[in-house]
C-alpha positions in Angstrom: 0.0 0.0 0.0 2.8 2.4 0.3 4.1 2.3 -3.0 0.8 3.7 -4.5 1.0 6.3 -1.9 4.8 7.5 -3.0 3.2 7.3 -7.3 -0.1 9.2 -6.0 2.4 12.0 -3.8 4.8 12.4 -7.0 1.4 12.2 -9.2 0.3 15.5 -7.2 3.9 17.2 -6.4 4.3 17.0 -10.8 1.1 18.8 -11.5 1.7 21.7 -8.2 4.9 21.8 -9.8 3.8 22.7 -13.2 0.9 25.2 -11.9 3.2 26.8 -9.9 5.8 27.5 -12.9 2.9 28.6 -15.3 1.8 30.7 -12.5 5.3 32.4 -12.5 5.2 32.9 -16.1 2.2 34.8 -15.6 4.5 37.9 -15.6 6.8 36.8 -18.3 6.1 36.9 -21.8 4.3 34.0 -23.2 4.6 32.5 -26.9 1.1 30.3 -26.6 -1.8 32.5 -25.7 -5.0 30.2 -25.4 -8.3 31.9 -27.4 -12.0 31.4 -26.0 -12.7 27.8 -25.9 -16.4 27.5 -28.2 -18.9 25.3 -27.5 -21.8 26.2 -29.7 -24.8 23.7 -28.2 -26.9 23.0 -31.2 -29.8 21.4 -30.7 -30.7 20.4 -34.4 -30.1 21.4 -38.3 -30.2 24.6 -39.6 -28.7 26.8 -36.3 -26.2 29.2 -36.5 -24.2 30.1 -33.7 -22.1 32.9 -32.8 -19.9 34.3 -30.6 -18.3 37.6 -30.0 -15.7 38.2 -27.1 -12.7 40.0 -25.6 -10.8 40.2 -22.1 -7.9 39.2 -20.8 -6.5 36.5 -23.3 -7.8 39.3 -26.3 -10.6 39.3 -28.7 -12.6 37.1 -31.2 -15.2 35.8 -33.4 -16.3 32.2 -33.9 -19.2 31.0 -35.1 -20.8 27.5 -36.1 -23.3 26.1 -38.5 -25.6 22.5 -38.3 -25.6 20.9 -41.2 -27.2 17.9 -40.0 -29.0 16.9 -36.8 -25.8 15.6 -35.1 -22.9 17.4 -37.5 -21.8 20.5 -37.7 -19.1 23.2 -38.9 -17.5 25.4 -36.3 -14.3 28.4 -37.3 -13.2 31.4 -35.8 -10.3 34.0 -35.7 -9.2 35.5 -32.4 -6.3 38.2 -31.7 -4.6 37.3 -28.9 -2.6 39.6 -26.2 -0.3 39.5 -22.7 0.4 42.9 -22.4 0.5 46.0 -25.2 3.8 44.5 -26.2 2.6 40.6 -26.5 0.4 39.9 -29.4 -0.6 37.5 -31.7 -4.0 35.6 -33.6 -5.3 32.3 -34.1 -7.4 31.1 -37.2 -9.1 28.2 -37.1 -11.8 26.1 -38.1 -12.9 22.2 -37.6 -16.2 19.6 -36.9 -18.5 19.0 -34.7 -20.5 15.7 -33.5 -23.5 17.1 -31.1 -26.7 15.1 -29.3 -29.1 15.6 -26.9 -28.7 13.4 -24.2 -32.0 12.7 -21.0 -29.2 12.7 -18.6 -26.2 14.7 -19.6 -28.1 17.3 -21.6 -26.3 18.6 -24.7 -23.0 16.9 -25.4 -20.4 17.7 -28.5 -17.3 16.9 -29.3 -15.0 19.4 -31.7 -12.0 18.1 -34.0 -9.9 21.0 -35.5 -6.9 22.7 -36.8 -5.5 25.9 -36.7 -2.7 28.1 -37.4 -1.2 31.4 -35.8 1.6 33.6 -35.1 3.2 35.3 -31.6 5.1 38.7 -31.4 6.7 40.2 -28.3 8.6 43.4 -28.0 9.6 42.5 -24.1 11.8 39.7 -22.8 11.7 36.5 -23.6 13.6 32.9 -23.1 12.9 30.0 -25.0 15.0 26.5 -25.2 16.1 25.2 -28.1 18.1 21.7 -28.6 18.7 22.5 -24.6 20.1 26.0 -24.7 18.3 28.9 -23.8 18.6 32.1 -25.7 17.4 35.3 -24.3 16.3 37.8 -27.1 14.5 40.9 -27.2 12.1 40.7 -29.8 10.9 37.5 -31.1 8.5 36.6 -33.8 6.8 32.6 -34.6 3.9 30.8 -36.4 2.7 27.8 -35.0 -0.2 25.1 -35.7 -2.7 23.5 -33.3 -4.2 20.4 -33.6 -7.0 19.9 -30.5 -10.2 17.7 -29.9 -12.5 19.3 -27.7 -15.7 17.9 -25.2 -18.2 19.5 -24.1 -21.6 19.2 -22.0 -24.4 21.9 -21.1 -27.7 22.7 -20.5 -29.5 25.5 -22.6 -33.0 26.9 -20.7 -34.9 30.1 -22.0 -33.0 32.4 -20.0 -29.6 30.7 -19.0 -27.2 28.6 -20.1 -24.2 25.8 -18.9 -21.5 24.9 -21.0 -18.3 22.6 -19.6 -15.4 21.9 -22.2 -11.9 20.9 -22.0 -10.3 21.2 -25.1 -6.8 19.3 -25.6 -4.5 20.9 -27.9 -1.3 19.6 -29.0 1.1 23.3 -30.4 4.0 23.1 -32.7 6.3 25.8 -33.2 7.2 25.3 -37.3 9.1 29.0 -37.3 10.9 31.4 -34.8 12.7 34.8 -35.6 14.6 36.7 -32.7 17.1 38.9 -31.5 19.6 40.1 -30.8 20.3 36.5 -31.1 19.6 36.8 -34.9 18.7 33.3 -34.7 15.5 32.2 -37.6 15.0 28.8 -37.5 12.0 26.8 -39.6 10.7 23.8 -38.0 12.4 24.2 -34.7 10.9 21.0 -33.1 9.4 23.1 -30.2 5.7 21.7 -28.9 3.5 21.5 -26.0 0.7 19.5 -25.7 -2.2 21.8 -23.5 -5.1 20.5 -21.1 -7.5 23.8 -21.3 -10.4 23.4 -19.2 -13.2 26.1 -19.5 -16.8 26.6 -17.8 -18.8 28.8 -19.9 -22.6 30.5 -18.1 -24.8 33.0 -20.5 -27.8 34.7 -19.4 -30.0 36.2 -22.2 -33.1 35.5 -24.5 -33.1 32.0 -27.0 -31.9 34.7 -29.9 -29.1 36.9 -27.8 -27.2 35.6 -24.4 -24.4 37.8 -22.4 -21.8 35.6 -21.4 -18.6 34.8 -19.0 -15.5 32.5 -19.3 -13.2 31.2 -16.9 -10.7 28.6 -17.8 -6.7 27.5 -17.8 -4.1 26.5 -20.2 -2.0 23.8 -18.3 0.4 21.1 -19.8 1.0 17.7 -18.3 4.7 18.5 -18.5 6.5 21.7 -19.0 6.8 22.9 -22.6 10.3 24.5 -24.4 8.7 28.0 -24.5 6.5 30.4 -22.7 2.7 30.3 -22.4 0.0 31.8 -20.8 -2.0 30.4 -18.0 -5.3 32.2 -17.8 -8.3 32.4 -19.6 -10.9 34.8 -18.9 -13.4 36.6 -21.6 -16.8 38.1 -22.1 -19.3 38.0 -24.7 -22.3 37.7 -26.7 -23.4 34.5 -28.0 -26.2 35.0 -31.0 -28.5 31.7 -31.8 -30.1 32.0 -35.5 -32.8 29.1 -36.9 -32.7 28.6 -40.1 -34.7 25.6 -40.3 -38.0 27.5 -40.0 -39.4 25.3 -36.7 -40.6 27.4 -33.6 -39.5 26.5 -30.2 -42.3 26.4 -27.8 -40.1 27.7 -25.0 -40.8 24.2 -22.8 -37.6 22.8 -20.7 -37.7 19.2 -21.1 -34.5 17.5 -18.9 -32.7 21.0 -19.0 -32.7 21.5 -23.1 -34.9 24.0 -24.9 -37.4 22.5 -27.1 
């Protein structure tokens, strides 16, 4: 019985340990800055949903269409910022498997790919083949790959949403200096748990909403990254199907 004691202490001391140093990069100047994790909710074929937000992690638009009862199409574009002096965006777009479920309510899962770029004008250190090179301005694209769950409840007036998307970053260019170093395809990822919960308040067409969420890996990453993620926003619901929803709750869904 001790031994899975000792795993389950190491288990824990690993993930303080990699809180704690995401927590210190807070102040530093991060290369990965997570966007607004999107769950759209459909309930059927023909909605079009929409999202408009900003705070701390930036601004953004995403938006997603049904094309079927349990498939749909979700993109989005998002500029991402630290500080005045750490900036960058993120475009991307993938699919969606949604259904209604009696006991779990509305559940989806998301499949995507996207693409951006970072820019920093402050400090930054980053480790490459195990050296770390200090620069003052540094410039990168990058791809992310993620699948993303989700669960929640939609009800006239209010609505649930609990995702955790997992992305796995790869850094295929890099420019800094004074280093002068420009590498392509530096063989620099990071593989990202980013849990969000997600509450709106609204009418069926037009819901305010707010974010909370975090960007942690497993195990530390060979460059910077943000830690928080916390937004605000309108979410707009469109049907295009021509059915009218009676405004009954039936097991926490809209009908």
């Amino acid at each position: 019985m001790k031994k899975p004691q000792k795993n389950h202490r190491r288990t824990s001391s690993s993930v303080l340990l990699v809180v704690l140093m995401s927590s210190f990069l807070y102040a530093c100047s991060p290369f990965y800055i997570s966007n607004t994790v999107f769950a759209p909710l459909f309930d059927e074929a023909g909605q079009i949903k929409a999202i408009g937000t900003t705070g701390y992690s930036g601004f953004g638009f995403q938006a997603g269409i049904s094309v079927t009862d349990n498939v749909g199409l979700v993109a989005g574009i998002s500029g991402t910022r630290h500080t005045d002096e750490v900036k960058g965006n993120i475009a991307e777009g993938g699919l969606c498997y949604y259904m209604k479920d009696e006991k779990f309510g509305k559940v989806e899962l998301q499949a995507g790919f996207g693409m951006g770029k970072s820019e920093a004008l402050s400090g930054y250190y980053f480790n490459f083949n195990n050296e770390y090179f200090s620069s003052t301005y540094y410039w990168g694209k990058f791809n992310r790959l993620y699948i993303q769950p989700s669960f929640g409840y939609t009800f006239e007036k209010i609505e649930l949403s609990m995702s955790s998307r997992f992305s796995w970053v790869n850094i295929n260019q890099i420019k800094s200096t004074p280093s002068s170093l420009s590498i392509r395809n530096p063989k620099l990822n990071g593989f990202f748990m980013e849990p969000a919960v997600t509450i709106g308040f609204g009418s069926q067409t037009a819901k305010f909403f707010f974010q909370g969420g975090m960007s942690v890996p497993p195990s530390y990453p060979k460059f910077d990254f943000d830690l928080l993620l916390m937004e605000i926003g309108i979410k707009l619901s469109l049907n295009t199907s021509g059915k009218e929803k009676n405004g009954q709750i039936n097991n926490g869904q809209l009908h």
